[in-house]
PAMARVO-44628 format. One record per residue: x, z, y of N, C-alpha, C in turn; residue number from 1; residue in one letter. Coordinates in steps of 0.2 Angstrom, whole numbers, padded with zeros to 4 digits. Layout:
// PAMARVO-44628
n_u	n_w	n_v	ca_u	ca_w	ca_v	c_u	c_w	c_v	nr	rest
X	Z	Y	X	Z	Y	X	Z	Y	NUM	a
...
This chain:
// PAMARVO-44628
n_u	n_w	n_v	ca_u	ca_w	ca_v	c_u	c_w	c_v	nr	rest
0222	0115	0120	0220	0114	0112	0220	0106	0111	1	x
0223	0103	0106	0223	0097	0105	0217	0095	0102	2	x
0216	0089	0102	0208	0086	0100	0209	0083	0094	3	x
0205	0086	0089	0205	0083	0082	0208	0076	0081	4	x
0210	0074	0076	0211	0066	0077	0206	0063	0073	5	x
0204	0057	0077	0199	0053	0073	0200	0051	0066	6	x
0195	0053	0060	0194	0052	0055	0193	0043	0055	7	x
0200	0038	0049	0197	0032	0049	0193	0030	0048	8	x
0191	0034	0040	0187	0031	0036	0178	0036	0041	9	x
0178	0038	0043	0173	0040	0049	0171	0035	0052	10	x
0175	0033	0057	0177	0028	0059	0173	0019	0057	11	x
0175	0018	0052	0173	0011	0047	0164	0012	0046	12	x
0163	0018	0044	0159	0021	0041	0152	0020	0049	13	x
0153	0022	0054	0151	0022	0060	0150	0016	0062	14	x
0154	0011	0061	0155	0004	0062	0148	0001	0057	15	x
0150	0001	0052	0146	-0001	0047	0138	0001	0046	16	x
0138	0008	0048	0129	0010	0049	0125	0007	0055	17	x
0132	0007	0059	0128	0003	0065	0124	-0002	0064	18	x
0128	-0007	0062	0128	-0013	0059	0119	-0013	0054	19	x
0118	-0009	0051	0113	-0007	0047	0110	-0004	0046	20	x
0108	0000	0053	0103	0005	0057	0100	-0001	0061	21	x
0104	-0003	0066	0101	-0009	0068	0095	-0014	0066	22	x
0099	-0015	0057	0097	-0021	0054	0090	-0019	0052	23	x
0089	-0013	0051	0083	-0009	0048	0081	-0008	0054	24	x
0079	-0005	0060	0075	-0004	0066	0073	-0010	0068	25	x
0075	-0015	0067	0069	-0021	0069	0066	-0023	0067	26	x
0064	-0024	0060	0059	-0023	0055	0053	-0017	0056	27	x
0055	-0012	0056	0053	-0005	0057	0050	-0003	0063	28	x
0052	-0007	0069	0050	-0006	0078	0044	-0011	0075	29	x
0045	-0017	0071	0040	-0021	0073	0033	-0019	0067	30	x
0035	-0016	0063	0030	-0013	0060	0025	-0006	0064	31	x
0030	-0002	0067	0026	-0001	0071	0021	0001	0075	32	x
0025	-0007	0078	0020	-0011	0083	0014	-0015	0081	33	x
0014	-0017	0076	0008	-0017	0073	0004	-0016	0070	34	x
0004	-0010	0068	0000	-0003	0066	-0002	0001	0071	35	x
0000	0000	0077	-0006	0003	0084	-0011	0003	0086	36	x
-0015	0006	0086	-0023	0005	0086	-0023	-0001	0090	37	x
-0028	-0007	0088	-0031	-0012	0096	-0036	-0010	0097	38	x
-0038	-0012	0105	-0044	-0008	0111	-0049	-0010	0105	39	x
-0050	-0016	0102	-0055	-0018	0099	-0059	-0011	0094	40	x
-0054	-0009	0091	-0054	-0004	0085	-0056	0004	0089	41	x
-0051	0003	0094	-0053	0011	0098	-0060	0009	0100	42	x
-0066	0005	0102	-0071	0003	0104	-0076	0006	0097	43	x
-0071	0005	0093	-0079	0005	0087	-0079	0013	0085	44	x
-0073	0018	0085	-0075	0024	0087	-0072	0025	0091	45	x
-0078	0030	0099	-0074	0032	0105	-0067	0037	0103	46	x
-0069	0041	0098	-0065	0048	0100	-0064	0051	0093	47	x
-0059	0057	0091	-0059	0061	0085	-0065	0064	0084	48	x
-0068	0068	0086	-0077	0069	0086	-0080	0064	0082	49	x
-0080	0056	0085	-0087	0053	0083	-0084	0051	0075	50	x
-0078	0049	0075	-0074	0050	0067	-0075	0054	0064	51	x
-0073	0059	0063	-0076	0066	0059	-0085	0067	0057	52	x
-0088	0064	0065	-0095	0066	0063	-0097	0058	0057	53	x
-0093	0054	0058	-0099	0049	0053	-0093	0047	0046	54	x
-0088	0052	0046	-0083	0053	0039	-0088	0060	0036	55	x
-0091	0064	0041	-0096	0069	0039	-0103	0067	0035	56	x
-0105	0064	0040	-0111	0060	0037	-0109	0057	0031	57	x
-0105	0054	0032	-0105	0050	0024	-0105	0052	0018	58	x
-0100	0059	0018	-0100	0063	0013	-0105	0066	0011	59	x
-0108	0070	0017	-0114	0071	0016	-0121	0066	0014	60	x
-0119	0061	0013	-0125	0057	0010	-0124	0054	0003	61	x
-0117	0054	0000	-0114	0053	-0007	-0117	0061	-0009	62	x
-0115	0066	-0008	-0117	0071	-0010	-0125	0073	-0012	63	x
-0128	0071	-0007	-0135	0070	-0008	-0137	0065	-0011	64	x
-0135	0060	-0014	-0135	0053	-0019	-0137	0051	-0014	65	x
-0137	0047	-0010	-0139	0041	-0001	-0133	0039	-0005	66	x
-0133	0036	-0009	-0128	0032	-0011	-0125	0025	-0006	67	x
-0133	0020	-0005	-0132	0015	-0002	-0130	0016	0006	68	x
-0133	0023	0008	-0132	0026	0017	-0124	0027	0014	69	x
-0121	0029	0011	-0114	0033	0010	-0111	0027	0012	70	x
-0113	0021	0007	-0108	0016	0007	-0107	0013	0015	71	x
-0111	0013	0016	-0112	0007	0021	-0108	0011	0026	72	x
-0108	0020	0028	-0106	0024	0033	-0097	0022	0030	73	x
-0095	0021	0024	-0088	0020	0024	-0086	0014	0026	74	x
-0090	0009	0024	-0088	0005	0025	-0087	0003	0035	75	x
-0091	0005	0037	-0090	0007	0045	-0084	0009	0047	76	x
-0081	0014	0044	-0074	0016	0044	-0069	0011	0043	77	x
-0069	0009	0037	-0064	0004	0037	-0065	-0003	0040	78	x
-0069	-0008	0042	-0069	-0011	0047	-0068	-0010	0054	79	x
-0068	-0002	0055	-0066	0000	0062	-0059	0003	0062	80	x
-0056	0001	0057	-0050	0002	0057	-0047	0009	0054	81	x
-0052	0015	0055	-0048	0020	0055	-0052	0023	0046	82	x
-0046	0021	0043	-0045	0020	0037	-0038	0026	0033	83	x
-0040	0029	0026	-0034	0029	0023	-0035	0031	0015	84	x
-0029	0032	0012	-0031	0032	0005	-0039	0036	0002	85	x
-0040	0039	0005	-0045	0047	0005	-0051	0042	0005	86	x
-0054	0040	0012	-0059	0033	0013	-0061	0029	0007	87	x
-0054	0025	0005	-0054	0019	0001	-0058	0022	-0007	88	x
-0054	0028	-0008	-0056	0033	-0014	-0063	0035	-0013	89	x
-0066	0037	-0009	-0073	0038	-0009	-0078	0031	-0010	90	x
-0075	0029	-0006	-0078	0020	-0005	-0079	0020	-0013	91	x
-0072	0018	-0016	-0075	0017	-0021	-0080	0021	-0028	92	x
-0079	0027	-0027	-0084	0031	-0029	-0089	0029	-0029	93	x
-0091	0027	-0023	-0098	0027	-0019	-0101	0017	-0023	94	x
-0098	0014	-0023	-0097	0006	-0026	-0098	0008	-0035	95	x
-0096	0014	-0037	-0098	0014	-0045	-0106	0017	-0046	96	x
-0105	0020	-0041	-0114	0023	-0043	-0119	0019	-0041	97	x
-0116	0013	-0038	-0123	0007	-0037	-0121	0005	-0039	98	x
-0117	0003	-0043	-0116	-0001	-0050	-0112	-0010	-0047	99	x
-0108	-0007	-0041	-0105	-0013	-0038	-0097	-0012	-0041	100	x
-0095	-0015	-0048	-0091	-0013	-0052	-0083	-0019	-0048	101	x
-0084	-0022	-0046	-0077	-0026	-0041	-0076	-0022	-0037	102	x
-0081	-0021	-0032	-0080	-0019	-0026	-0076	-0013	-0028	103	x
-0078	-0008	-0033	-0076	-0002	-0036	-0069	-0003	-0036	104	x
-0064	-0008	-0040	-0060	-0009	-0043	-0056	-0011	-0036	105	x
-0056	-0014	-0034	-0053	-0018	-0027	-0054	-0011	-0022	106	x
-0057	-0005	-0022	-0057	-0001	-0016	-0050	0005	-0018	107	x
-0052	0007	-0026	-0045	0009	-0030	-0039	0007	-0029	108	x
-0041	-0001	-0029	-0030	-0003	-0028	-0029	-0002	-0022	109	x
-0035	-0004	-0018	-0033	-0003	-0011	-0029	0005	-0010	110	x
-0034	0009	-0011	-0031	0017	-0010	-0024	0018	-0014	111	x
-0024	0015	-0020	-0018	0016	-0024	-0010	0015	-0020	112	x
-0011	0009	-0017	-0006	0007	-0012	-0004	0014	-0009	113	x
-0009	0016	-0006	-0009	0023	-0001	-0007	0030	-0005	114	x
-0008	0030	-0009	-0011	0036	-0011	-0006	0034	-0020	115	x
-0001	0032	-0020	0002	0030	-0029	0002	0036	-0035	116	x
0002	0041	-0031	0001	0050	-0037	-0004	0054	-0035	117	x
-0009	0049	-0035	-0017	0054	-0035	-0018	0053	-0043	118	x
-0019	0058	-0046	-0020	0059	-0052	-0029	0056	-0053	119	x
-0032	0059	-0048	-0039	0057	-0049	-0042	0050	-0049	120	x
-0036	0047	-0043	-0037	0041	-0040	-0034	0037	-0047	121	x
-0030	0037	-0051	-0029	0034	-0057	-0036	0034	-0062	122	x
-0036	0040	-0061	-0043	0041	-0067	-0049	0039	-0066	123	x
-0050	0039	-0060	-0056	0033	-0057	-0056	0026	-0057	124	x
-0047	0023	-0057	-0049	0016	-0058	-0047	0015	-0065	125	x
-0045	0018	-0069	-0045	0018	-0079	-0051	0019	-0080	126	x
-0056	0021	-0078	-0065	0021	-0080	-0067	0016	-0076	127	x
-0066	0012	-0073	-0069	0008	-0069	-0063	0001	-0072	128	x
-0062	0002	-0075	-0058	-0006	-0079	-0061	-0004	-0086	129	x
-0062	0001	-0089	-0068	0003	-0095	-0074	0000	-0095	130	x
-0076	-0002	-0088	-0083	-0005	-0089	-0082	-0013	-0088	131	x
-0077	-0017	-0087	-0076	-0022	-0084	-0077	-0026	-0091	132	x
-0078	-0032	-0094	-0083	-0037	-0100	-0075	-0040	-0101	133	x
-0071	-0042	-0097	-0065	-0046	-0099	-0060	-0041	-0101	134	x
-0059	-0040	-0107	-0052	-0036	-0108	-0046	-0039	-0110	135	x
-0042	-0037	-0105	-0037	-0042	-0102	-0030	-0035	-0103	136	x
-0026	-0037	-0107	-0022	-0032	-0108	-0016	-0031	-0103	137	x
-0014	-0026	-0100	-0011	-0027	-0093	-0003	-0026	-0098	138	x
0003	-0030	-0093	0011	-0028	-0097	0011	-0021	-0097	139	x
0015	-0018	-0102	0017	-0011	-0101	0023	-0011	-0095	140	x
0021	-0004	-0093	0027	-0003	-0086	0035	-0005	-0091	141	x
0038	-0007	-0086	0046	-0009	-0088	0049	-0004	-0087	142	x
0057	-0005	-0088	0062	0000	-0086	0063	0001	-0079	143	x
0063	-0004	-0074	0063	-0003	-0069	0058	0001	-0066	144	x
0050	0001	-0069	0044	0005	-0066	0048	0014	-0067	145	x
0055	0017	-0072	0058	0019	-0073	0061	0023	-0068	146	x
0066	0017	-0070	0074	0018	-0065	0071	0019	-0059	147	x
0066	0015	-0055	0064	0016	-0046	0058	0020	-0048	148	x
0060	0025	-0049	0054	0030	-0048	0049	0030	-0042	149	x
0055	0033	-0037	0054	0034	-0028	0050	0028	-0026	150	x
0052	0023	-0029	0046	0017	-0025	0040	0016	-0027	151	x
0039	0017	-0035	0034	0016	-0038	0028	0021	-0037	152	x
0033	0028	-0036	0029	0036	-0032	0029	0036	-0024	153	x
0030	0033	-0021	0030	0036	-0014	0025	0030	-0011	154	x
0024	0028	-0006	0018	0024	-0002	0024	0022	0005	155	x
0021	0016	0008	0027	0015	0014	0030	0019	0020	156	x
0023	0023	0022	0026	0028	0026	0030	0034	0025	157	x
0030	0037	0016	0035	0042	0013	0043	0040	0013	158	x
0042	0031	0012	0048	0030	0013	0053	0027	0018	159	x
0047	0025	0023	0050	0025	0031	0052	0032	0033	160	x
0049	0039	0032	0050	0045	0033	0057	0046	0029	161	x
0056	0046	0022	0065	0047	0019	0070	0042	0023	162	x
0068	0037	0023	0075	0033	0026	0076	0037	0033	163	x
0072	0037	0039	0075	0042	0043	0077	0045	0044	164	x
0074	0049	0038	0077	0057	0036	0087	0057	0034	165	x
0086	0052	0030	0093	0050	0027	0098	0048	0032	166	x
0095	0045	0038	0098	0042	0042	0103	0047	0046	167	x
0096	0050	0048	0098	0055	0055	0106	0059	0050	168	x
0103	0063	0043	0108	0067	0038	0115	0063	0040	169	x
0115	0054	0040	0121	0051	0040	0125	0052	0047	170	x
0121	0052	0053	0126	0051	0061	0128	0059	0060	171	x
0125	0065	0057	0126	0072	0058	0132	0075	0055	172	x
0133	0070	0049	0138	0069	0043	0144	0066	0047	173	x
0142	0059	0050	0147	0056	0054	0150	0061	0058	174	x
0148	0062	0063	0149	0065	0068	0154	0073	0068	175	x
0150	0077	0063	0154	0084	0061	0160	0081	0057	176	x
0162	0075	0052	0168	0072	0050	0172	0072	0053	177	x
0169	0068	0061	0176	0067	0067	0179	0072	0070	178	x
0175	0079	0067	0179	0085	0070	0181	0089	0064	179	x
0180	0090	0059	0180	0095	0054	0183	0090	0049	180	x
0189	0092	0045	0188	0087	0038	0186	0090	0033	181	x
0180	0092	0032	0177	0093	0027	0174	0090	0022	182	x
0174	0093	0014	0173	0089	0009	0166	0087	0008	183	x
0162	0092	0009	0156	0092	0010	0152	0088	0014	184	x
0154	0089	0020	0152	0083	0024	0155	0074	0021	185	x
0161	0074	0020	0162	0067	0017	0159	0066	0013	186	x
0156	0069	0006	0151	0069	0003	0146	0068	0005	187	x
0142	0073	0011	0137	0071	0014	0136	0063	0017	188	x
0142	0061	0021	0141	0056	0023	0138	0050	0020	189	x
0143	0049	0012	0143	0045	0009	0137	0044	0005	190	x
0135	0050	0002	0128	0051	0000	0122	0048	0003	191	x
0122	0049	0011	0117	0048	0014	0116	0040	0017	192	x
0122	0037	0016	0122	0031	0017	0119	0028	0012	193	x
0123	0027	0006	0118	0024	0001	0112	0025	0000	194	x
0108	0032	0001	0102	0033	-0001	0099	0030	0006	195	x
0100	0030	0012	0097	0028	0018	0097	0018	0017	196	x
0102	0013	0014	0102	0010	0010	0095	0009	0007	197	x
0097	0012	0001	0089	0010	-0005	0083	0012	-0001	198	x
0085	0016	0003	0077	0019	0006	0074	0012	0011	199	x
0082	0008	0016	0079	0003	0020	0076	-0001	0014	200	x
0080	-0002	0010	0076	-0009	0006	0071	-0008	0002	201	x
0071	-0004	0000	0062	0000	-0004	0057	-0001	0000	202	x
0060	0000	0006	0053	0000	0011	0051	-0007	0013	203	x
0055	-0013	0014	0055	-0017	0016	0052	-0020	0010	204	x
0054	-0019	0004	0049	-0020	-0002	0042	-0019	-0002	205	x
0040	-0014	0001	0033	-0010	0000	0030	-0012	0005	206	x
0034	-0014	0010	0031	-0017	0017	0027	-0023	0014	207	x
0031	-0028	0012	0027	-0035	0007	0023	-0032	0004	208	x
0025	-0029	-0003	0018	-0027	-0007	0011	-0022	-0005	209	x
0011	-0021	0001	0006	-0019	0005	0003	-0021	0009	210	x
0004	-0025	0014	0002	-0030	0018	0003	-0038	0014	211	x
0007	-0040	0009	0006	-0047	0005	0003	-0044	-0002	212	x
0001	-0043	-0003	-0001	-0039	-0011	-0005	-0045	-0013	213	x
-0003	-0048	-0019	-0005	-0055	-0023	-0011	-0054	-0026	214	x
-0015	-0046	-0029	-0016	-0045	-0032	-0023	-0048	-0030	215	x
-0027	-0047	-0034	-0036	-0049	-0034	-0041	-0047	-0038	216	x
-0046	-0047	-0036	-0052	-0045	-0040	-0058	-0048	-0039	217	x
-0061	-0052	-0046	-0067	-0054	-0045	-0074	-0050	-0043	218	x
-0079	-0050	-0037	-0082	-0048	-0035	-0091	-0049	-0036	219	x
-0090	-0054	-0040	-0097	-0059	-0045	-0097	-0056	-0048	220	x
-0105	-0057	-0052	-0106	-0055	-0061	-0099	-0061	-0066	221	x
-0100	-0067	-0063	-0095	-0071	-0067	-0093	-0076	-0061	222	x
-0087	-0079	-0063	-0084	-0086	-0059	-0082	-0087	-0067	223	x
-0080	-0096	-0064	-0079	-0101	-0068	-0072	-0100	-0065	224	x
-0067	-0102	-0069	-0058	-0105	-0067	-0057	-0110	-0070	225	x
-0056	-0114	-0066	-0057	-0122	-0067	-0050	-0124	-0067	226	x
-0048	-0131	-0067	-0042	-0132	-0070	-0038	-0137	-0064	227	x
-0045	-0134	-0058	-0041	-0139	-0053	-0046	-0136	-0045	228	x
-0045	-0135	-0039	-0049	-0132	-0035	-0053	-0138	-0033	229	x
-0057	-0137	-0037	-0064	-0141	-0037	-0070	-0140	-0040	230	x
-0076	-0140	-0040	-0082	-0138	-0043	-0083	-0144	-0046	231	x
-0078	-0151	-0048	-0078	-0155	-0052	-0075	-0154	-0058	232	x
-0068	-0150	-0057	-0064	-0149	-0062	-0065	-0147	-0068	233	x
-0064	-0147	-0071	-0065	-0144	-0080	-0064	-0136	-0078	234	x
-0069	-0134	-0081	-0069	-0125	-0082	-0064	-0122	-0088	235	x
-0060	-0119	-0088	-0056	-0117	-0090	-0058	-0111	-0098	236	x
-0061	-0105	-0091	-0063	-0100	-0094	-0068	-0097	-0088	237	x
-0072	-0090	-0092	-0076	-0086	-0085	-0073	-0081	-0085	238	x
-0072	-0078	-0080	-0071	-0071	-0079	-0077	-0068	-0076	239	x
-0078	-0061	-0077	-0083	-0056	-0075	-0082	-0052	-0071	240	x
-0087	-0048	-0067	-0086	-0044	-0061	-0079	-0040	-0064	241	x
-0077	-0038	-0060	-0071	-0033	-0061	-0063	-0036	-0064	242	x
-0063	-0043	-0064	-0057	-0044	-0068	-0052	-0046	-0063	243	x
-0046	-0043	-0065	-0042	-0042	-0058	-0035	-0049	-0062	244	x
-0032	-0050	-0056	-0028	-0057	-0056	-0022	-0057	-0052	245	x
-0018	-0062	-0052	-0012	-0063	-0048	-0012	-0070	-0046	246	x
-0013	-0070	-0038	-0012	-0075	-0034	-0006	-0078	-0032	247	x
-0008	-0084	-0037	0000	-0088	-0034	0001	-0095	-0027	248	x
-0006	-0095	-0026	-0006	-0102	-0023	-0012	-0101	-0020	249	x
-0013	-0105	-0015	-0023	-0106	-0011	-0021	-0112	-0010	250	x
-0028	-0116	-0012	-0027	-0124	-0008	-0036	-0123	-0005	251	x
-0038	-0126	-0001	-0046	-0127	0005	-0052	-0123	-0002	252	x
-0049	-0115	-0001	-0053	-0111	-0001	-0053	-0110	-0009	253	x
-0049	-0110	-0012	-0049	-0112	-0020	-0041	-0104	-0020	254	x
-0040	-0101	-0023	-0035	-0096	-0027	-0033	-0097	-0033	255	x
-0025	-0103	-0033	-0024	-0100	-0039	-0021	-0096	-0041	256	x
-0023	-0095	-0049	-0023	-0088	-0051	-0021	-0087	-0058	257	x
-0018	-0081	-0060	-0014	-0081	-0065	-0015	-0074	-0069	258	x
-0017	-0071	-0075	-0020	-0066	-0079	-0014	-0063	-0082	259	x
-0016	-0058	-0083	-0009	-0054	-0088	-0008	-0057	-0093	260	x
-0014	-0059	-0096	-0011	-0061	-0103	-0009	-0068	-0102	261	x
-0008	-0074	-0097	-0004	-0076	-0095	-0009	-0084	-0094	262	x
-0016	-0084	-0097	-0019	-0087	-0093	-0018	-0091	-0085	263	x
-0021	-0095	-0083	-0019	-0098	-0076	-0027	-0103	-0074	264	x
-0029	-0103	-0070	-0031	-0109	-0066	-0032	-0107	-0058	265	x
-0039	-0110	-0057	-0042	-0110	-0052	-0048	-0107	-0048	266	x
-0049	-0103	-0045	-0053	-0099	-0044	-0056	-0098	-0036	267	x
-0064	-0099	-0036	-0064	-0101	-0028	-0065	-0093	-0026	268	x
-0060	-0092	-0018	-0059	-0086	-0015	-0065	-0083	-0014	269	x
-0069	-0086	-0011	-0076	-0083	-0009	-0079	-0078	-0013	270	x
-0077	-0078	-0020	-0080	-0073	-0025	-0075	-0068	-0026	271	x
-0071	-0068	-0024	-0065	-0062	-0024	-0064	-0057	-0020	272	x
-0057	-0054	-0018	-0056	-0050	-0015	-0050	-0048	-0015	273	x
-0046	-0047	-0011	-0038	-0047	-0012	-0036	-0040	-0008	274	x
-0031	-0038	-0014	-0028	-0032	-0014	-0025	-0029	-0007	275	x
-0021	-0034	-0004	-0018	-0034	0001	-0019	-0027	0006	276	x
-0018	-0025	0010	-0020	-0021	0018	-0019	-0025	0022	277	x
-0026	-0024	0027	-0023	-0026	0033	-0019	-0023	0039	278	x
-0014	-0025	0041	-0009	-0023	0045	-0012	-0018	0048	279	x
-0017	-0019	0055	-0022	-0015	0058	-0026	-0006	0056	280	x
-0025	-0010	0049	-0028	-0004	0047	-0023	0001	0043	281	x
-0022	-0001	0040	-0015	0004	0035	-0011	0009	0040	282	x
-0010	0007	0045	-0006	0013	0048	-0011	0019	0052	283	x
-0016	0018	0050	-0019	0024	0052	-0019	0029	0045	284	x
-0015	0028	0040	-0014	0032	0034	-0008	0036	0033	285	x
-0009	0044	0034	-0002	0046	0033	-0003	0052	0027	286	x
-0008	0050	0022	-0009	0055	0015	-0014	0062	0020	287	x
-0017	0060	0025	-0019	0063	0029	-0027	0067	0024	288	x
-0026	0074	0024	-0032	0077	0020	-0040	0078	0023	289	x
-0041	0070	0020	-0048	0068	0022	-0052	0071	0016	290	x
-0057	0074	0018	-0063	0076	0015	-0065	0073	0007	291	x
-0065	0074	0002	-0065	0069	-0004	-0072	0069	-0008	292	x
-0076	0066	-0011	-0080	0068	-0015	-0078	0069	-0022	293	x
């Protein structure tokens, strides 16, 4: 029997994902290289047990109003690393019923990174910017928040999973081409390229806005924003607990900062709190069904 002849454009096609499987795996190897637990973090909980028992506790002391034992037990969790959207959401539950209304606001966007289609987790942080004294009116989503749905809906790790997913679809496309000419699979192929494509780059996107996230929130009754990073500077304006911002700059302990409605100064770090993840922590999040209040 003769051996099919090599498909050209297969051929090109294999050439070219090489090229850009490659490109994507060393971003991706190194992400998740750094999201593997450190010895330091496995020290602070021995084992799945001691996890679950003081994720137990905590709940159970929210539940029974120990509001301030609650907090304190979440807070435990995420310093130890072992963190995820589910956490962040109760944390901040737990931050509004002691009337700690930044903290509240900052544990929301945290989870929201994680967790972008929790319906709850929206509605807990839309009451909790209800309470905040600065009303500061946020842009309306654009067409892009539109057009990239899949980015604006998914969290980093749904779409490290699709791009794989796409990936693998592409070498199996590839591969069944160079024996079958089928139209289906040339479709498949091409399909899966593209989407494996927007999937690399979306993630690379969500990579920055999750681990660099510019975003902020004031964790005072009030701060002063001055017009220079100096407690000599001229005061600008105040802002109040809860008011959230965008970080363009830091000079020696000072965040410049920048409002929706398109205000700018100065604002010293120490009373804030930035949206950001840390590297360490985020990848122990996989939408995993932790216990919620």
């Amino acid at each position: 029997m003769n051996r099919p002849p090599f498909n050209k454009t297969s051929r090109r096609l294999c050439r070219l994902w090489t090229f850009v499987f490659l490109l994507f795996l060393a971003p991706s190897s190194h992400l998740l290289a750094e999201t593997e637990p450190r010895p330091s973090q496995e020290r602070a909980v021995q084992d799945a047990d001691d996890l679950h028992a003081l994720l137990f506790r905590a709940n159970q002391a929210y539940l029974e109003d120990r509001y301030e034992e609650a907090r304190d037990l979440y807070e435990i969790l995420v310093a130890g690393g072992h963190l995820n959207g589910h956490v962040l959401f109760n944390l901040g539950n737990t931050y509004i019923r002691l009337g700690e209304l930044g903290k509240a606001i900052l544990s929301y966007k945290k989870a929201r990174v994680l967790l972008p289609r929790d319906g709850d987790l929206n509605a807990n942080l839309q009451y909790a910017r209800s309470l905040t004294k600065d009303r500061i009116e946020e842009a309306s989503p654009s067409l892009w928040n539109t057009l990239a749905f899949w980015y604006f809906g998914m969290n980093l790790w749904e779409l490290l999973i699709a791009f794989i997913f796409f990936n693998l679809l592409f070498w199996a496309s590839a591969i069944f081409t160079l024996y079958r000419n089928s139209e289906w699979a040339k479709w498949s192929l091409w399909l899966s390229l593209m989407l494996s494509l927007v999937l690399g780059i979306s993630a690379g996107f969500k990579y920055t806005e999750s681990f660099r996230n510019d975003g902020g929130v004031l964790l005072e009754d009030e701060a002063p924003v001055r017009a220079g990073f100096s407690r000599n500077d001229t005061t600008l304006f105040v802002l109040h607990e809860g008011a959230e911002f965008r970080i363009l700059d830091q000079e020696q302990g000072w965040w410049k900062i920048t409002l929706a409605d398109g205000k700018k100064g100065w604002l010293a770090a120490a009373s804030t709190g930035r949206v950001a993840l840390a590297r360490d922590q985020a990848g122990r999040d996989r939408d995993s069904q932790q216990p919620r209040n």
